[in-house]
Structures are given as structure tokens and as C-alpha cells.
C-alpha positions as YAML, in Angstrom:
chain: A
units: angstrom
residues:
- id: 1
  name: UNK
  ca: [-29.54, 39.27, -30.91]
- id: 2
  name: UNK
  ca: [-26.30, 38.50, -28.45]
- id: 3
  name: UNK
  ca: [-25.73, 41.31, -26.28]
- id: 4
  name: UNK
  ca: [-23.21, 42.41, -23.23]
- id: 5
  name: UNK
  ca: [-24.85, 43.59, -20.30]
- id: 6
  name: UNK
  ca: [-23.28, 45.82, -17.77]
- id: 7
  name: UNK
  ca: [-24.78, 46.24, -14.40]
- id: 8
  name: UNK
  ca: [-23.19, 48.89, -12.36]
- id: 9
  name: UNK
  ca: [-22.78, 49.02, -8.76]
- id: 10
  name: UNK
  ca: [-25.44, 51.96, -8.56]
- id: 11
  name: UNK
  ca: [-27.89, 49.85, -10.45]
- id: 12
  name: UNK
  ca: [-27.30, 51.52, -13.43]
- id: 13
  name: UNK
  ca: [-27.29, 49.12, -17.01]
- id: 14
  name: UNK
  ca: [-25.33, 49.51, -20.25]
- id: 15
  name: UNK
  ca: [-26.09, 47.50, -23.00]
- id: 16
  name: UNK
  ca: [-24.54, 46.62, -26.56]
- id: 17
  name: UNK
  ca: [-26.04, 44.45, -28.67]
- id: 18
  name: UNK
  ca: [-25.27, 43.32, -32.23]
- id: 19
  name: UNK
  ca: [-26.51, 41.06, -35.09]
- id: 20
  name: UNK
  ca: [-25.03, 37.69, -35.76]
- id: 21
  name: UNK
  ca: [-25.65, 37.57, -39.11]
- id: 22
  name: UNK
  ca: [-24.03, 41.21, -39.47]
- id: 23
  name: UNK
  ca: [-20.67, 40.43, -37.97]
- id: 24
  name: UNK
  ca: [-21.04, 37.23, -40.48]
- id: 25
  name: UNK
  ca: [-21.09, 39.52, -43.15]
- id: 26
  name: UNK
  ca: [-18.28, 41.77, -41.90]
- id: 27
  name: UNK
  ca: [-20.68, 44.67, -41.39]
- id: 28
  name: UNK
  ca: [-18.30, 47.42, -40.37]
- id: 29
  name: UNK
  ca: [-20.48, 48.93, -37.61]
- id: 30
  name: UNK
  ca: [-21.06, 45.58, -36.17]
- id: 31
  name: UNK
  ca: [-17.34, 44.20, -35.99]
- id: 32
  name: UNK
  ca: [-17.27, 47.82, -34.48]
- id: 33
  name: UNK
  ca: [-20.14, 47.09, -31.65]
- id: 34
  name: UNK
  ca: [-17.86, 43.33, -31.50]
- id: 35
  name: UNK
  ca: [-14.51, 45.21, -31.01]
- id: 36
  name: UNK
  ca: [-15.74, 47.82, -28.23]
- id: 37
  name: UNK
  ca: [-17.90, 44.85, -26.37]
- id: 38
  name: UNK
  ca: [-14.29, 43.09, -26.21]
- id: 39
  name: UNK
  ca: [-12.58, 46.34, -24.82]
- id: 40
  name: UNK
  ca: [-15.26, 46.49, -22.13]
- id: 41
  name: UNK
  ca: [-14.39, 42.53, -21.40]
- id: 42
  name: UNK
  ca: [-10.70, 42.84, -21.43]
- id: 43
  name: UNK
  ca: [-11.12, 45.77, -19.07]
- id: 44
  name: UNK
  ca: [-13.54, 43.88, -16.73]
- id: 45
  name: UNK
  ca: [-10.87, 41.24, -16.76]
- id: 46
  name: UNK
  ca: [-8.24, 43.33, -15.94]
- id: 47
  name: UNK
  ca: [-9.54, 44.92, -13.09]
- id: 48
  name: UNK
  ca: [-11.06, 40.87, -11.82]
- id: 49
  name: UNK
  ca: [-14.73, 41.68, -12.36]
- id: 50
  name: UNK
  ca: [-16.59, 38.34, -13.57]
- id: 51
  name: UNK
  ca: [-18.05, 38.04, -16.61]
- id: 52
  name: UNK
  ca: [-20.73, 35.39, -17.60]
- id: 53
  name: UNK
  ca: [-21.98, 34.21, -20.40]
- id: 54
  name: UNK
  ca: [-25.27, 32.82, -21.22]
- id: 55
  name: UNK
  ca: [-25.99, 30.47, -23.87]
- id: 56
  name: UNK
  ca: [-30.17, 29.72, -24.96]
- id: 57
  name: UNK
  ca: [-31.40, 30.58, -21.47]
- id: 58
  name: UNK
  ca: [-30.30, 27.10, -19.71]
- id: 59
  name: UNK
  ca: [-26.36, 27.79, -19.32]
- id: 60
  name: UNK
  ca: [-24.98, 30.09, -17.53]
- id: 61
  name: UNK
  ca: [-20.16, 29.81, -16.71]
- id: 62
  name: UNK
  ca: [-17.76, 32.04, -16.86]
- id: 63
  name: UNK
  ca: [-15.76, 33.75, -19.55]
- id: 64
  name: UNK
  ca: [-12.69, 32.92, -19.32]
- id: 65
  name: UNK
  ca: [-10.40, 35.08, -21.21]
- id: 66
  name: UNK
  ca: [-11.47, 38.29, -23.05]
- id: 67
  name: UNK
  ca: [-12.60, 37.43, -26.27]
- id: 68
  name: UNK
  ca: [-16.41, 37.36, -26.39]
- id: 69
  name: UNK
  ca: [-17.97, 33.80, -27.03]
- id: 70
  name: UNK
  ca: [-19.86, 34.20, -30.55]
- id: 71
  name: UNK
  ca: [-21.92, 31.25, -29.09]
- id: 72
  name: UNK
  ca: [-23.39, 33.00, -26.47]
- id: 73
  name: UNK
  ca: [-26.63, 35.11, -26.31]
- id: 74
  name: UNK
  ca: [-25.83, 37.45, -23.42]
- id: 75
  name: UNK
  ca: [-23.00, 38.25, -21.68]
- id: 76
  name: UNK
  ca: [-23.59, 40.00, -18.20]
- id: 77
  name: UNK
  ca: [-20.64, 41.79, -16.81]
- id: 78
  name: UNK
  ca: [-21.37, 42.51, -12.62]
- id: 79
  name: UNK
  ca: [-18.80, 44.89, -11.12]
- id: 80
  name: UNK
  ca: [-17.86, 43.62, -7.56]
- id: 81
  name: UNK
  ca: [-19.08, 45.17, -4.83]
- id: 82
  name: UNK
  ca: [-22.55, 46.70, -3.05]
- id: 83
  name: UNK
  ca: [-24.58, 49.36, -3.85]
...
């Protein structure tokens, strides 16, 4: 199950997750859990925050851009900054 993880500087995590095979069938809740995950991205990217994506626990790059990779199992999202 791919998921976007989103560590916050106070240690805090977020998480959405979603199905593959949903979003293959055009389940509406999961496009919806797809659409917010890419607001959360494009955000991240906006304000420069990295976002990586990992792909069957031996890659780990960069996004580049804010759509979400359907490829990837996890995408970790790590504000800058201590704490």
C-alpha cells in the first residue's frame, strides 16, 4: 500500500495511504486520498521542503515536480529545519 509520510519538525507523523488497485479502478475516495497527497506535495514544493520517494525498499531520489510517482511505495516528506 503506497503511502506519503510527513514528519514534522516536532516529531510529529502524518500519514496517507491508499490502494493501488483502487485508484486503478477509479475508486472515488482513493483518487480523493491521490488528489489531497498531491496538494500536500505541491505545497511542500512550494515552500522548498524535499520530498523523497522510495521505490521496493532499495531506492531512495527525489521527487521532482509535484505529481506523486504511482511507482513508488512511500513518499516521505521532511520539513527543513531542527526540532
Amino acid at each position: 500500500m503506497p503511502k506519503l509520510i510527513i514528519t514534522g519538525k516536532s516529531g510529529d507523523i502524518q500519514l496517507v495511504a491508499w490502494k493501488t488497485k483502487d485508484v486503478e479502478r477509479g475508486d472515488p475516495k482513493a483518487l480523493e486520498t491521490i488528489k489531497e497527497a498531491e496538494r500536500i506535495v505541491e505545497e511542500a514544493r512550494q515552500n522548498r521542503v524535499p520530498v523523497f520517494a522510495g521505490y521496493s525498499r532499495t531506492k531512495i531520489e527525489m521527487l521532482r515536480g509535484n505529481k506523486i510517482d504511482p511507482r513508488a511505495d512511500v513518499l516521505i516528506l521532511r520539513p527543513l529545519g531542527g526540532g
